[in-house]
Residue frames relative to the residue before (quaternion, step in Angstrom):
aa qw qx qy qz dx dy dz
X 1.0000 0.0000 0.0000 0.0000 0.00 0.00 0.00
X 0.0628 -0.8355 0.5442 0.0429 3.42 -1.05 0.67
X 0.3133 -0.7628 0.5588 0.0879 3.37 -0.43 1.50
X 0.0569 -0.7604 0.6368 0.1144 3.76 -0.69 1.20
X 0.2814 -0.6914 0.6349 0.1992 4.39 -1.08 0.94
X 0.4763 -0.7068 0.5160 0.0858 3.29 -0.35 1.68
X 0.8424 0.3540 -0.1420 0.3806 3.87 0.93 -1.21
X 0.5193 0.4941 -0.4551 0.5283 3.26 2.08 0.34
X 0.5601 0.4876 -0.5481 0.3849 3.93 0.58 -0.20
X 0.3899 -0.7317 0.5386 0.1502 3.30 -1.36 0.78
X 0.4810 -0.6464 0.5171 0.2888 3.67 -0.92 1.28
X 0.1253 -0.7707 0.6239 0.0318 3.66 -1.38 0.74
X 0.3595 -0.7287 0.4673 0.3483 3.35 -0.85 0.41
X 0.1432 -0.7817 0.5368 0.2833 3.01 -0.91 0.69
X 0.7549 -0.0369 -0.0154 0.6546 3.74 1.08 -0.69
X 0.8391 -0.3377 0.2242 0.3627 3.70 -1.45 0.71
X 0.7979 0.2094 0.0145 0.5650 3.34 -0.08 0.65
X 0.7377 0.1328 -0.2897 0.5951 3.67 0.52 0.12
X 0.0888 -0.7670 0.6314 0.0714 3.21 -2.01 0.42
X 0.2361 -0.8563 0.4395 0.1337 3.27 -0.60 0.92
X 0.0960 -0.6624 0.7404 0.0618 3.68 -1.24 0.06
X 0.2303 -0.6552 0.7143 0.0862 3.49 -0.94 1.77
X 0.4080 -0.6821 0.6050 0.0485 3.45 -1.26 1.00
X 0.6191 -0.2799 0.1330 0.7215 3.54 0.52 -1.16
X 0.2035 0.5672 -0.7978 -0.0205 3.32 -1.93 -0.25
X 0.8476 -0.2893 0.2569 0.3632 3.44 -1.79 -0.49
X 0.3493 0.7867 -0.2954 0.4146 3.10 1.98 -0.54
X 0.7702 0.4397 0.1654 0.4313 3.31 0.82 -1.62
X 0.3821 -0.8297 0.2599 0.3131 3.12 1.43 -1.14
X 0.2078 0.7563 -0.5063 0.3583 2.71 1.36 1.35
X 0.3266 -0.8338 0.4023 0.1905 3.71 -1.16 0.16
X 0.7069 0.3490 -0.0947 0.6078 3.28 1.89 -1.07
X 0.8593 -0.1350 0.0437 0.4914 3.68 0.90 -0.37
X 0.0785 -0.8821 0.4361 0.1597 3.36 -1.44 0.38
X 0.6824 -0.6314 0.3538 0.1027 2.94 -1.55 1.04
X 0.2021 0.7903 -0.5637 0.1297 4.27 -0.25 0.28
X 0.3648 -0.6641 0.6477 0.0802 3.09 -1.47 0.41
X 0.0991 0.7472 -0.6517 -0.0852 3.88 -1.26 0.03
X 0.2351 -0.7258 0.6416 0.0785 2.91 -1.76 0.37
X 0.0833 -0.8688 0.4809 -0.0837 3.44 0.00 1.54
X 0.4536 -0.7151 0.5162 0.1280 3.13 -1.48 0.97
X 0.5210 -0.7563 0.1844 0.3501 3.23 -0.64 0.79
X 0.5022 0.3772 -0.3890 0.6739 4.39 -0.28 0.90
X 0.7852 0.4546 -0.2425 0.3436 3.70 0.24 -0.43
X 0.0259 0.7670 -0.6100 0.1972 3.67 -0.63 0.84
X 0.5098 -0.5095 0.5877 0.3677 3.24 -2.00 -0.19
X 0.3818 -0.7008 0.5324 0.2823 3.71 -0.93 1.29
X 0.9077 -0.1851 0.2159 0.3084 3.19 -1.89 -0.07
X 0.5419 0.7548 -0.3604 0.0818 3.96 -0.11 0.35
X 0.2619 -0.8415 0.4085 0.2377 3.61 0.01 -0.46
X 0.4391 -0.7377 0.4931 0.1408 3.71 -0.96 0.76
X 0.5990 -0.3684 0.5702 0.4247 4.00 -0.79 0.11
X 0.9165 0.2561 0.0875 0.2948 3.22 -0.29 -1.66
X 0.7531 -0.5063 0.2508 0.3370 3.24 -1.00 0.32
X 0.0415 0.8067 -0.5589 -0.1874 4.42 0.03 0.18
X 0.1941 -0.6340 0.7346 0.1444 3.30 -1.63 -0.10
X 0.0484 0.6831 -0.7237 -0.0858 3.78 -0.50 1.14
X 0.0355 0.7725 -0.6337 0.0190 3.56 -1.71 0.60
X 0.2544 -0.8261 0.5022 -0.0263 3.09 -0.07 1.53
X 0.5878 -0.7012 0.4018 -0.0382 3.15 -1.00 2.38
X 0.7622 -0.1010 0.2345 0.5948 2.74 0.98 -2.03
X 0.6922 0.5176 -0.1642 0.4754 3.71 -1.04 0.61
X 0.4064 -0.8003 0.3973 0.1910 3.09 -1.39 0.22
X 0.1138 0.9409 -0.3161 0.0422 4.01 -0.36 0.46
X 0.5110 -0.6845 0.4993 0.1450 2.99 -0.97 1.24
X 0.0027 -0.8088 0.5833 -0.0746 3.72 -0.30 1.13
X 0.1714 0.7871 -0.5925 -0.0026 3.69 -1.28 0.22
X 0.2993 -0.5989 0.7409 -0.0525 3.11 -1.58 0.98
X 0.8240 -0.2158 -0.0746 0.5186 3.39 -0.51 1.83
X 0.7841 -0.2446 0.1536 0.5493 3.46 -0.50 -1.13
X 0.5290 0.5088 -0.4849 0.4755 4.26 1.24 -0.17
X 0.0307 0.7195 -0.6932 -0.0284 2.59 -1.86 0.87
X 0.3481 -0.6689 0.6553 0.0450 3.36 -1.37 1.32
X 0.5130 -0.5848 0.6235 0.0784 3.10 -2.52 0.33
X 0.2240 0.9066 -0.3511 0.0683 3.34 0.12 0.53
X 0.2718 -0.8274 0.4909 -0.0222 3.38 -0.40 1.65
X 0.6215 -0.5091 0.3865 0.4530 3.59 -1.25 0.47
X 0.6309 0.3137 -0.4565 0.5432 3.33 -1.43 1.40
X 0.6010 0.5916 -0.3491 0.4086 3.74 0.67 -0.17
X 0.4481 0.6503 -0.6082 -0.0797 3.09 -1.56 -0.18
X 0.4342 -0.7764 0.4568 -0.0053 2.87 -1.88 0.45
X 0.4015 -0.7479 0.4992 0.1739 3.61 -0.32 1.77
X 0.3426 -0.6902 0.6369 -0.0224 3.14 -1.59 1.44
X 0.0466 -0.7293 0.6566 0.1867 3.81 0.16 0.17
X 0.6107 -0.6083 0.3626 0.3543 3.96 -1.29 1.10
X 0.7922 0.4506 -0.1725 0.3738 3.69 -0.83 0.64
X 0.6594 0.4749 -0.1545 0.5619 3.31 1.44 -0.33
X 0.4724 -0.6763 0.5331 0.1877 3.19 -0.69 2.00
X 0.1905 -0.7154 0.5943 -0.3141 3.23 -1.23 1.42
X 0.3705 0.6627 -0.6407 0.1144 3.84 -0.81 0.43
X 0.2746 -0.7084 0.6114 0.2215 3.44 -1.57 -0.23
X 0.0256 0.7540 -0.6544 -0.0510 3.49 -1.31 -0.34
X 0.5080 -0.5118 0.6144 0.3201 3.93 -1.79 1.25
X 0.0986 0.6202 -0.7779 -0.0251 3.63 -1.02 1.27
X 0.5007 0.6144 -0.5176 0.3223 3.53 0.14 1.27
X 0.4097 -0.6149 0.5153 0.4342 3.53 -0.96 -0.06
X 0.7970 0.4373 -0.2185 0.3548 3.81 0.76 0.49
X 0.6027 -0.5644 0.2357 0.5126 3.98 -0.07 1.00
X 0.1959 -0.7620 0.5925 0.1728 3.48 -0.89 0.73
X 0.2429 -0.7990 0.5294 0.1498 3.46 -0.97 0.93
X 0.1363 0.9093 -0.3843 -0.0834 3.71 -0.32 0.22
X 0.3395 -0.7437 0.5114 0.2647 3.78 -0.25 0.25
X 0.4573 -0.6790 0.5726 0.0445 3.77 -1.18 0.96
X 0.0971 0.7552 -0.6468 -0.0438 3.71 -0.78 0.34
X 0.2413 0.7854 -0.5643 -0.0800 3.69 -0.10 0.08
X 0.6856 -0.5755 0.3815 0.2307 3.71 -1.23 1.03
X 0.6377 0.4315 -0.1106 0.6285 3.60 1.59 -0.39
X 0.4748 -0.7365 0.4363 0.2044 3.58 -1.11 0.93
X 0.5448 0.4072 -0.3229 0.6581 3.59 1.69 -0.65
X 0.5299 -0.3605 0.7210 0.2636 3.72 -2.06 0.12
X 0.3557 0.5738 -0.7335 0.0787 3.62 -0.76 0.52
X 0.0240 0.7477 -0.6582 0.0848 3.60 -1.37 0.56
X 0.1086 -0.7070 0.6974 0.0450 3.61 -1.27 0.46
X 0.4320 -0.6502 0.6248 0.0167 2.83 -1.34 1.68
X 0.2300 -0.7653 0.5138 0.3121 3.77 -1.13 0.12
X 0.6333 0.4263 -0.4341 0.4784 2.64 -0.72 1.57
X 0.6290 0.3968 -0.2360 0.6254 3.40 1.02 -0.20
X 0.4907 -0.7166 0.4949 0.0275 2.79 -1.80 1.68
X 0.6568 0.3571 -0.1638 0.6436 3.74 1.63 0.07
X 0.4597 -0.6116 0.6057 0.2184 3.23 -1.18 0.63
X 0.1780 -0.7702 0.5391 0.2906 3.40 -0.90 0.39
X 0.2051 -0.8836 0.4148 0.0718 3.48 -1.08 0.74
X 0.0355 0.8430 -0.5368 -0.0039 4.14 -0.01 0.96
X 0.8296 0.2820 -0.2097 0.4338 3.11 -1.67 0.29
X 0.0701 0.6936 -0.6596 0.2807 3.50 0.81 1.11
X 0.4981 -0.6044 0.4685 0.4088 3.54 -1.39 0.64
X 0.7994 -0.5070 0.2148 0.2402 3.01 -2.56 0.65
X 0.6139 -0.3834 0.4304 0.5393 3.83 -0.55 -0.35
X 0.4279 -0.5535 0.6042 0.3815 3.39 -1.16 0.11
């Protein structure tokens, strides 16, 4: 069994205004999917992209604007919202107050494409031997 302390991993930026904390992935030893958290500022979000795999955003705290192609929803704490794999997708804090959200993705590594961008971007690849 492996116990994983959520409050010793350390939160990283990943882009102005948001911060992340990877929970589990391959990083960590997971095998089938990983887990993260953010903390978003408000105007600020993850732009337009899509994942291989399946996501689950579910928003903790705060408020957020979420879409999946061209719909777009509200979503308040207690919510969340099923990503089917392949389908461009982003969020953003349309509150006046940090937005907290939890990640699920169907896949132990972070892989995601942005539009526009000729490379996927890939985190939490597994540890060193």
């Amino acid at each position: 069994m492996k116990v994983i302390a959520h409050l010793d991993q350390p939160r990283e930026q990943w882009r102005a205004g948001v911060e992340t904390r990877m929970q589990v992935s391959a990083g960590n030893g997971a095998s089938q999917l990983c887990l993260f958290e953010q903390w978003v500022q408000p105007g600020v979000g993850a732009p337009t992209h899509q994942h291989p795999v399946e996501e689950v955003l579910t928003v903790i705290a705060g408020i957020a604007e979420m879409w999946i192609d061209e719909g777009r929803l509200t979503l308040i704490a207690g919510q969340s919202l099923l990503i089917p794999a392949q389908r461009k997708h982003g969020f953003r804090n349309v509150g006046t107050e940090t937005l907290h959200i939890q990640a699920v993705l169907a896949s132990p590594i972070f892989e995601a494409t942005f539009e526009g961008a000729a490379e996927p971007v890939r985190r939490w690849l597994p540890a060193a031997p």
